[in-house]
N, C-alpha and C positions, 0 to 999 in steps of 0.2 A: 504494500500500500504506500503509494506517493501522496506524504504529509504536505508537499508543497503544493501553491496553484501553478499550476502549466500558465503557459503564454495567451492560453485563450483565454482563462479564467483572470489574469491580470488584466489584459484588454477589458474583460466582462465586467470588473468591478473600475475600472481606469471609466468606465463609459458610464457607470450607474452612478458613480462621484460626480460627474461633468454634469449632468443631466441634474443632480438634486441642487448642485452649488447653482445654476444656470435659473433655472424653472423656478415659476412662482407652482402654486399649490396647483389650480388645475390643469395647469400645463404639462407639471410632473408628472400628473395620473394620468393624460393623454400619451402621449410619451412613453410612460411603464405598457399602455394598454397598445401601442403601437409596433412595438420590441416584441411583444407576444410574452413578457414579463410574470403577469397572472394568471396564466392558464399553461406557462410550459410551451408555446409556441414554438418557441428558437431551440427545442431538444433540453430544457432546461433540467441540469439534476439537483437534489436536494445542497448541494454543494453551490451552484450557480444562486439558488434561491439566497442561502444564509450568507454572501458577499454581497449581495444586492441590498440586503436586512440590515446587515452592520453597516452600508451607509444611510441608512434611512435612518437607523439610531443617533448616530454621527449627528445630524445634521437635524432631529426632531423632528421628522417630516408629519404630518398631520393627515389621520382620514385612516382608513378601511384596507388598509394593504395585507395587513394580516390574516385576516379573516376570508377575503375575497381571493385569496391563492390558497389558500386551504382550502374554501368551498369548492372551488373548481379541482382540486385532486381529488376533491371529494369524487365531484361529478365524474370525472374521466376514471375512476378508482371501481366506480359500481356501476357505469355504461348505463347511456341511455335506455341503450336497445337489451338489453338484460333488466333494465327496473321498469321498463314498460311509462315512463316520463317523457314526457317529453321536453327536454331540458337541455337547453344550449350551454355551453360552460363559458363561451366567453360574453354573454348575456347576464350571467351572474355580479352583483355587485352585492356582498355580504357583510353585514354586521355582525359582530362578534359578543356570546352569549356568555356572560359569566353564572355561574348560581349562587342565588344567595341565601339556600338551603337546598338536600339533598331533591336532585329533579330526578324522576322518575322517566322512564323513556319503552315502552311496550310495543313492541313487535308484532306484528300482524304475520302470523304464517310462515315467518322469517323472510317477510319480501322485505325487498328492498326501500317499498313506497308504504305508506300507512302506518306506519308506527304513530305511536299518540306520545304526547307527550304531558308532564302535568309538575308543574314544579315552580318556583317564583326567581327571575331570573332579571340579572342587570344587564342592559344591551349597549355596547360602546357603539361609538357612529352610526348611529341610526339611520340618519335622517339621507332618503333619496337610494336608499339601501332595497333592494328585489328580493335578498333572505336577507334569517339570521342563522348563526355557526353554532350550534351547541359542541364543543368538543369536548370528552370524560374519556378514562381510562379504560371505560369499558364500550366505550362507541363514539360516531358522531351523527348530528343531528343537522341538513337540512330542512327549516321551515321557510314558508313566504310568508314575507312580511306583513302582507294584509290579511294573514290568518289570524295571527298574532291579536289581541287585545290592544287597546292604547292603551300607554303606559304614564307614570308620570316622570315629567322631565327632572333631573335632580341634579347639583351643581356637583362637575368632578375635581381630584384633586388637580390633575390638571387641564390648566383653561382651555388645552386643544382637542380635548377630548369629548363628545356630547356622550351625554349618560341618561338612562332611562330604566327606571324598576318597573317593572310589568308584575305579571301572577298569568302562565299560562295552565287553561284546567283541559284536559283534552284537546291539544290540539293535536290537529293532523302534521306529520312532518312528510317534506316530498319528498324526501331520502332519507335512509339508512344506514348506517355502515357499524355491523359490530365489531368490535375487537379495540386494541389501543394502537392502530398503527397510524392513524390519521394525531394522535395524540402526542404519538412519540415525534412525528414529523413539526408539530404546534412547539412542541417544547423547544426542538434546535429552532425554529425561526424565531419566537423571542427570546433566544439566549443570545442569538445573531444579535438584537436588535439593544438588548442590555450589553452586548462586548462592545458594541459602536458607542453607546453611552461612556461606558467605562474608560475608554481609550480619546472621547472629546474633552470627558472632561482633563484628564492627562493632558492633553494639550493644551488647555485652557488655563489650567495651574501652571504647568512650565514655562508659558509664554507671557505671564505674570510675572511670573516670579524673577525675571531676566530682565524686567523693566521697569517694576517696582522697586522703589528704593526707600531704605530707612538707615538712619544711621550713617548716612552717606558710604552703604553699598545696595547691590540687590540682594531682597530678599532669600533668593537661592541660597545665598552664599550661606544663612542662616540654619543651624541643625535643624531646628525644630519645621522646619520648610522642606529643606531638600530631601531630609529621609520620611518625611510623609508623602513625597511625591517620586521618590524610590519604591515605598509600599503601594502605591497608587499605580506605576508600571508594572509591577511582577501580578498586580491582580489585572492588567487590562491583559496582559503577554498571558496568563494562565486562562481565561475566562477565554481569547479567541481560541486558543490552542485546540481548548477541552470543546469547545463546539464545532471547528470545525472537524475534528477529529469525528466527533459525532456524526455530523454528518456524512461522513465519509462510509463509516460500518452502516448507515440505512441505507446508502448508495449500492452498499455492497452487499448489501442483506446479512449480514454479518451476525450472528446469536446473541452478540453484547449489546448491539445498536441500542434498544429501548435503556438495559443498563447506562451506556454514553448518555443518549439524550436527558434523561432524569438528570446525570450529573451537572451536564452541559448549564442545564436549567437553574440549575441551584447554583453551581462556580459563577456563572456570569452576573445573576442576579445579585448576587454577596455584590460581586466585582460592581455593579453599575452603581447601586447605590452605598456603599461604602465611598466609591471616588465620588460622585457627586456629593456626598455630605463633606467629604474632606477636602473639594476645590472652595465649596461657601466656605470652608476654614482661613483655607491659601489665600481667599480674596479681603479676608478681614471684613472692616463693614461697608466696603465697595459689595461682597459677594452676597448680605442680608438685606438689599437693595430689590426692589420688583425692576429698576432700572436695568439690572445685570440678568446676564438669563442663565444665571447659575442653578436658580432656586428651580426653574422649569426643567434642567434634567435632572434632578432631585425626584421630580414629582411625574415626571417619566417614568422613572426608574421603579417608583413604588407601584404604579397600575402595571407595568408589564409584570410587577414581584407578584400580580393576584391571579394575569391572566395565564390561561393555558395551563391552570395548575397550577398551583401554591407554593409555597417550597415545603410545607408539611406534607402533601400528597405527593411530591417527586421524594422526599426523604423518607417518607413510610414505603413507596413505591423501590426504593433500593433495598430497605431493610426486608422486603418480600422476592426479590429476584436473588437468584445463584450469583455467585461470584464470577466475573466474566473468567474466562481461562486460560 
C-alpha cells in the first residue's frame, strides 16, 4: 500500500485548493457539481473524496457537501434498478440527519425502498435540500425532504450552519442501506474535514506568531508559544496520516478499514478542536474577538465532533471490533 498521493491525487487536491481559495459559496458548489465531485463522476475513490474534504475544512467552506456525496454513494451503492426508485444521484442534494435520541429505522421485507423511520432528529443544511442523510452504524437512511415534518428552526453553534429539530413518527424513507459501511465511509470524510481544521488553524498560529511581537521579539520565539504550536503540528501531521491511511484500507476493502475509520474519526477530531482552542490561545485577545475567525473553526470543529458519530460511539465502536492484524 502507497501511503503517499500519486501525481494525480496532488493535481486533485492542487485543483480543489484553487477552486475553494477562488469561488465564492455558490460558485464553489457549481464547480464541485461540475468536476463530477459529488457523485464520483471523474472515477473518484474514497481517497480523492477525503483530499477534496481536508480543503473544504481548511478553508470553512459552508453548505451540504457532506451529506450530498454520501447520499449519492448511497444511491449508486443500492442501484436504482435493484430498489425499484426511481432516483437520479446527481439530482440529489442532501441534508445531513443527526439524532437526538435513539431513531429507530424498520425495514420493509429487506427492500431497499420503505423502510419507516421514527425517531426525533437534528437536520444540518436544510434548506433547498431534495433528502435528508440519516447515517448509524447499523444503516443508512434516505428520506425526501417533503416527507419529513416541519421542523423548528434552532440557532447553531456555528453561524454557517442552519439547524433544525424535527420528531419524524413513521416516515417513509426512499432508500435503505443496512450494515455500517456507508458509516464507516461518513467517519473518514469528516475526519478529512477536522484534519483540514487542525492543520489551518496550525497555520494561523505560526503565521502569528512570526509577526506578533512583545517584548520586542516575536512571539514564537517564546516557550510557552512555540511548543504549543509544536503540539499543535504533530496533532495536525497524526490526524491526516490516520485518515488518510483510513481511507486507503476502505479503498482496498481491507478487514481493519471500519477499525481505521473509527480511529481516523476520533485522532482528527481530538486534533481539530484541541488546535482551534489553542490558536484562540496563540492569538491572545486578538483571537477572543468575533472580528478574528478563530472562534469559527472552534465551533467547526465541535458540530463535525457530533456528526457522523460521536467520538463515544467510534470509541465504544473500537472497544467492540478485533484488533486489526
Amino acid at each position: 500500500m502507497d501511503l503517499l498521493p500519486d501525481a494525480r491525487q496532488e493535481a486533485l487536491a492542487a485543483r480543489a485548493r484553487s477552486l475553494v481559495a477562488e469561488a465564492d459559496a455558490p460558485v464553489l458548489w457549481d464547480r464541485w457539481a461540475e468536476n463530477g465531485w459529488f457523485d464520483g463522476g471523474d472515477g473518484s475513490t474514497l481517497v480523492d473524496h477525503a483530499l477534496r474534504f481536508r480543503e473544504l475544512g481548511r478553508a470553512l467552506v459552508p453548505g451540504p457537501y457532506l451529506a450530498t456525496v454520501l447520499a449519492r454513494r448511497l444511491v449508486a451503492a443500492v442501484g436504482a434498478v435493484e430498489s425499484g426508485v426511481e432516483l437520479e444521484a446527481a439530482a440529489v442534494v442532501a441534508a445531513l440527519a443527526v439524532p437526538c435520541s435513539p431513531v429507530s429505522v424498520t425495514a420493509v421485507d429487506g427492500s431497499p425502498a420503505g423502510a419507516r423511520l421514527r425517531g426525533r432528529l437534528r437536520v444540518l443544511d436544510g434548506t433547498g435540500a431534495t433528502h435528508v442523510l440519516l447515517v448509524t452504524p447499523t444503516g443508512a437512511a434516505l428520506i425526501e425532504a417533503d416527507a419529513l415534518p416541519a421542523g423548528d428552526a434552532t440557532r447553531c453553534l456555528d453561524p454557517q450552519v442552519a439547524l433544525t429539530a424535527l420528531t419524524a413518527a413513521d416516515v417513509p424513507a426512499a432508500l435503505w442501506m443496512g450494515g455500517g459501511d456507508l458509516f464507516t465511509d461518513a467517519a473518514v470524510l469528516a475526519a478529512a474535514c477536522a484534519s483540514g481544521i487542525a492543520e489551518a488553524t496550525l497555520r494561523a498560529s505560526t503565521d502569528f506568531a512570526k509577526t506578533r511581537e512583545q517584548f520586542g521579539k516575536p512571539i514564537g520565539a517564546f516557550q510557552a508559544v512555540k511548543h504549543r504550536c509544536a503540539d499543535m503540528a504533530i496533532r495536525a501531521e497524526a490526524a491526516w496520516c490516520q485518515t488518510a491511511y483510513a481511507a486507503l484500507c476502505v479503498d482496498a476493502e481491507r478487514s481493519d478499514a471500519a477499525f481505521q475509520a473509527h480511529t481516523a474519526k476520533v485522532v482528527a477530531g481530538d486534533a481539530a478542536i484541541r488546535n482551534a482552542s489553542a490558536n484562540i490561545q496563540n492569538h491572545g485577545a486578538v483571537g477572543c474577538t468575533v472580528e478574528n475567525d478563530a472562534h469559527l473553526f472552534l465551533k467547526r470543529a465541535w458540530v463535525l465532533e457530533e456528526v457522523c458519530g460521536a467520538r463515544r460511539e467510534h470509541l465504544s465502536a473500537l472497544l467492540d471490533l478485533p484488533a486489526p492484524e
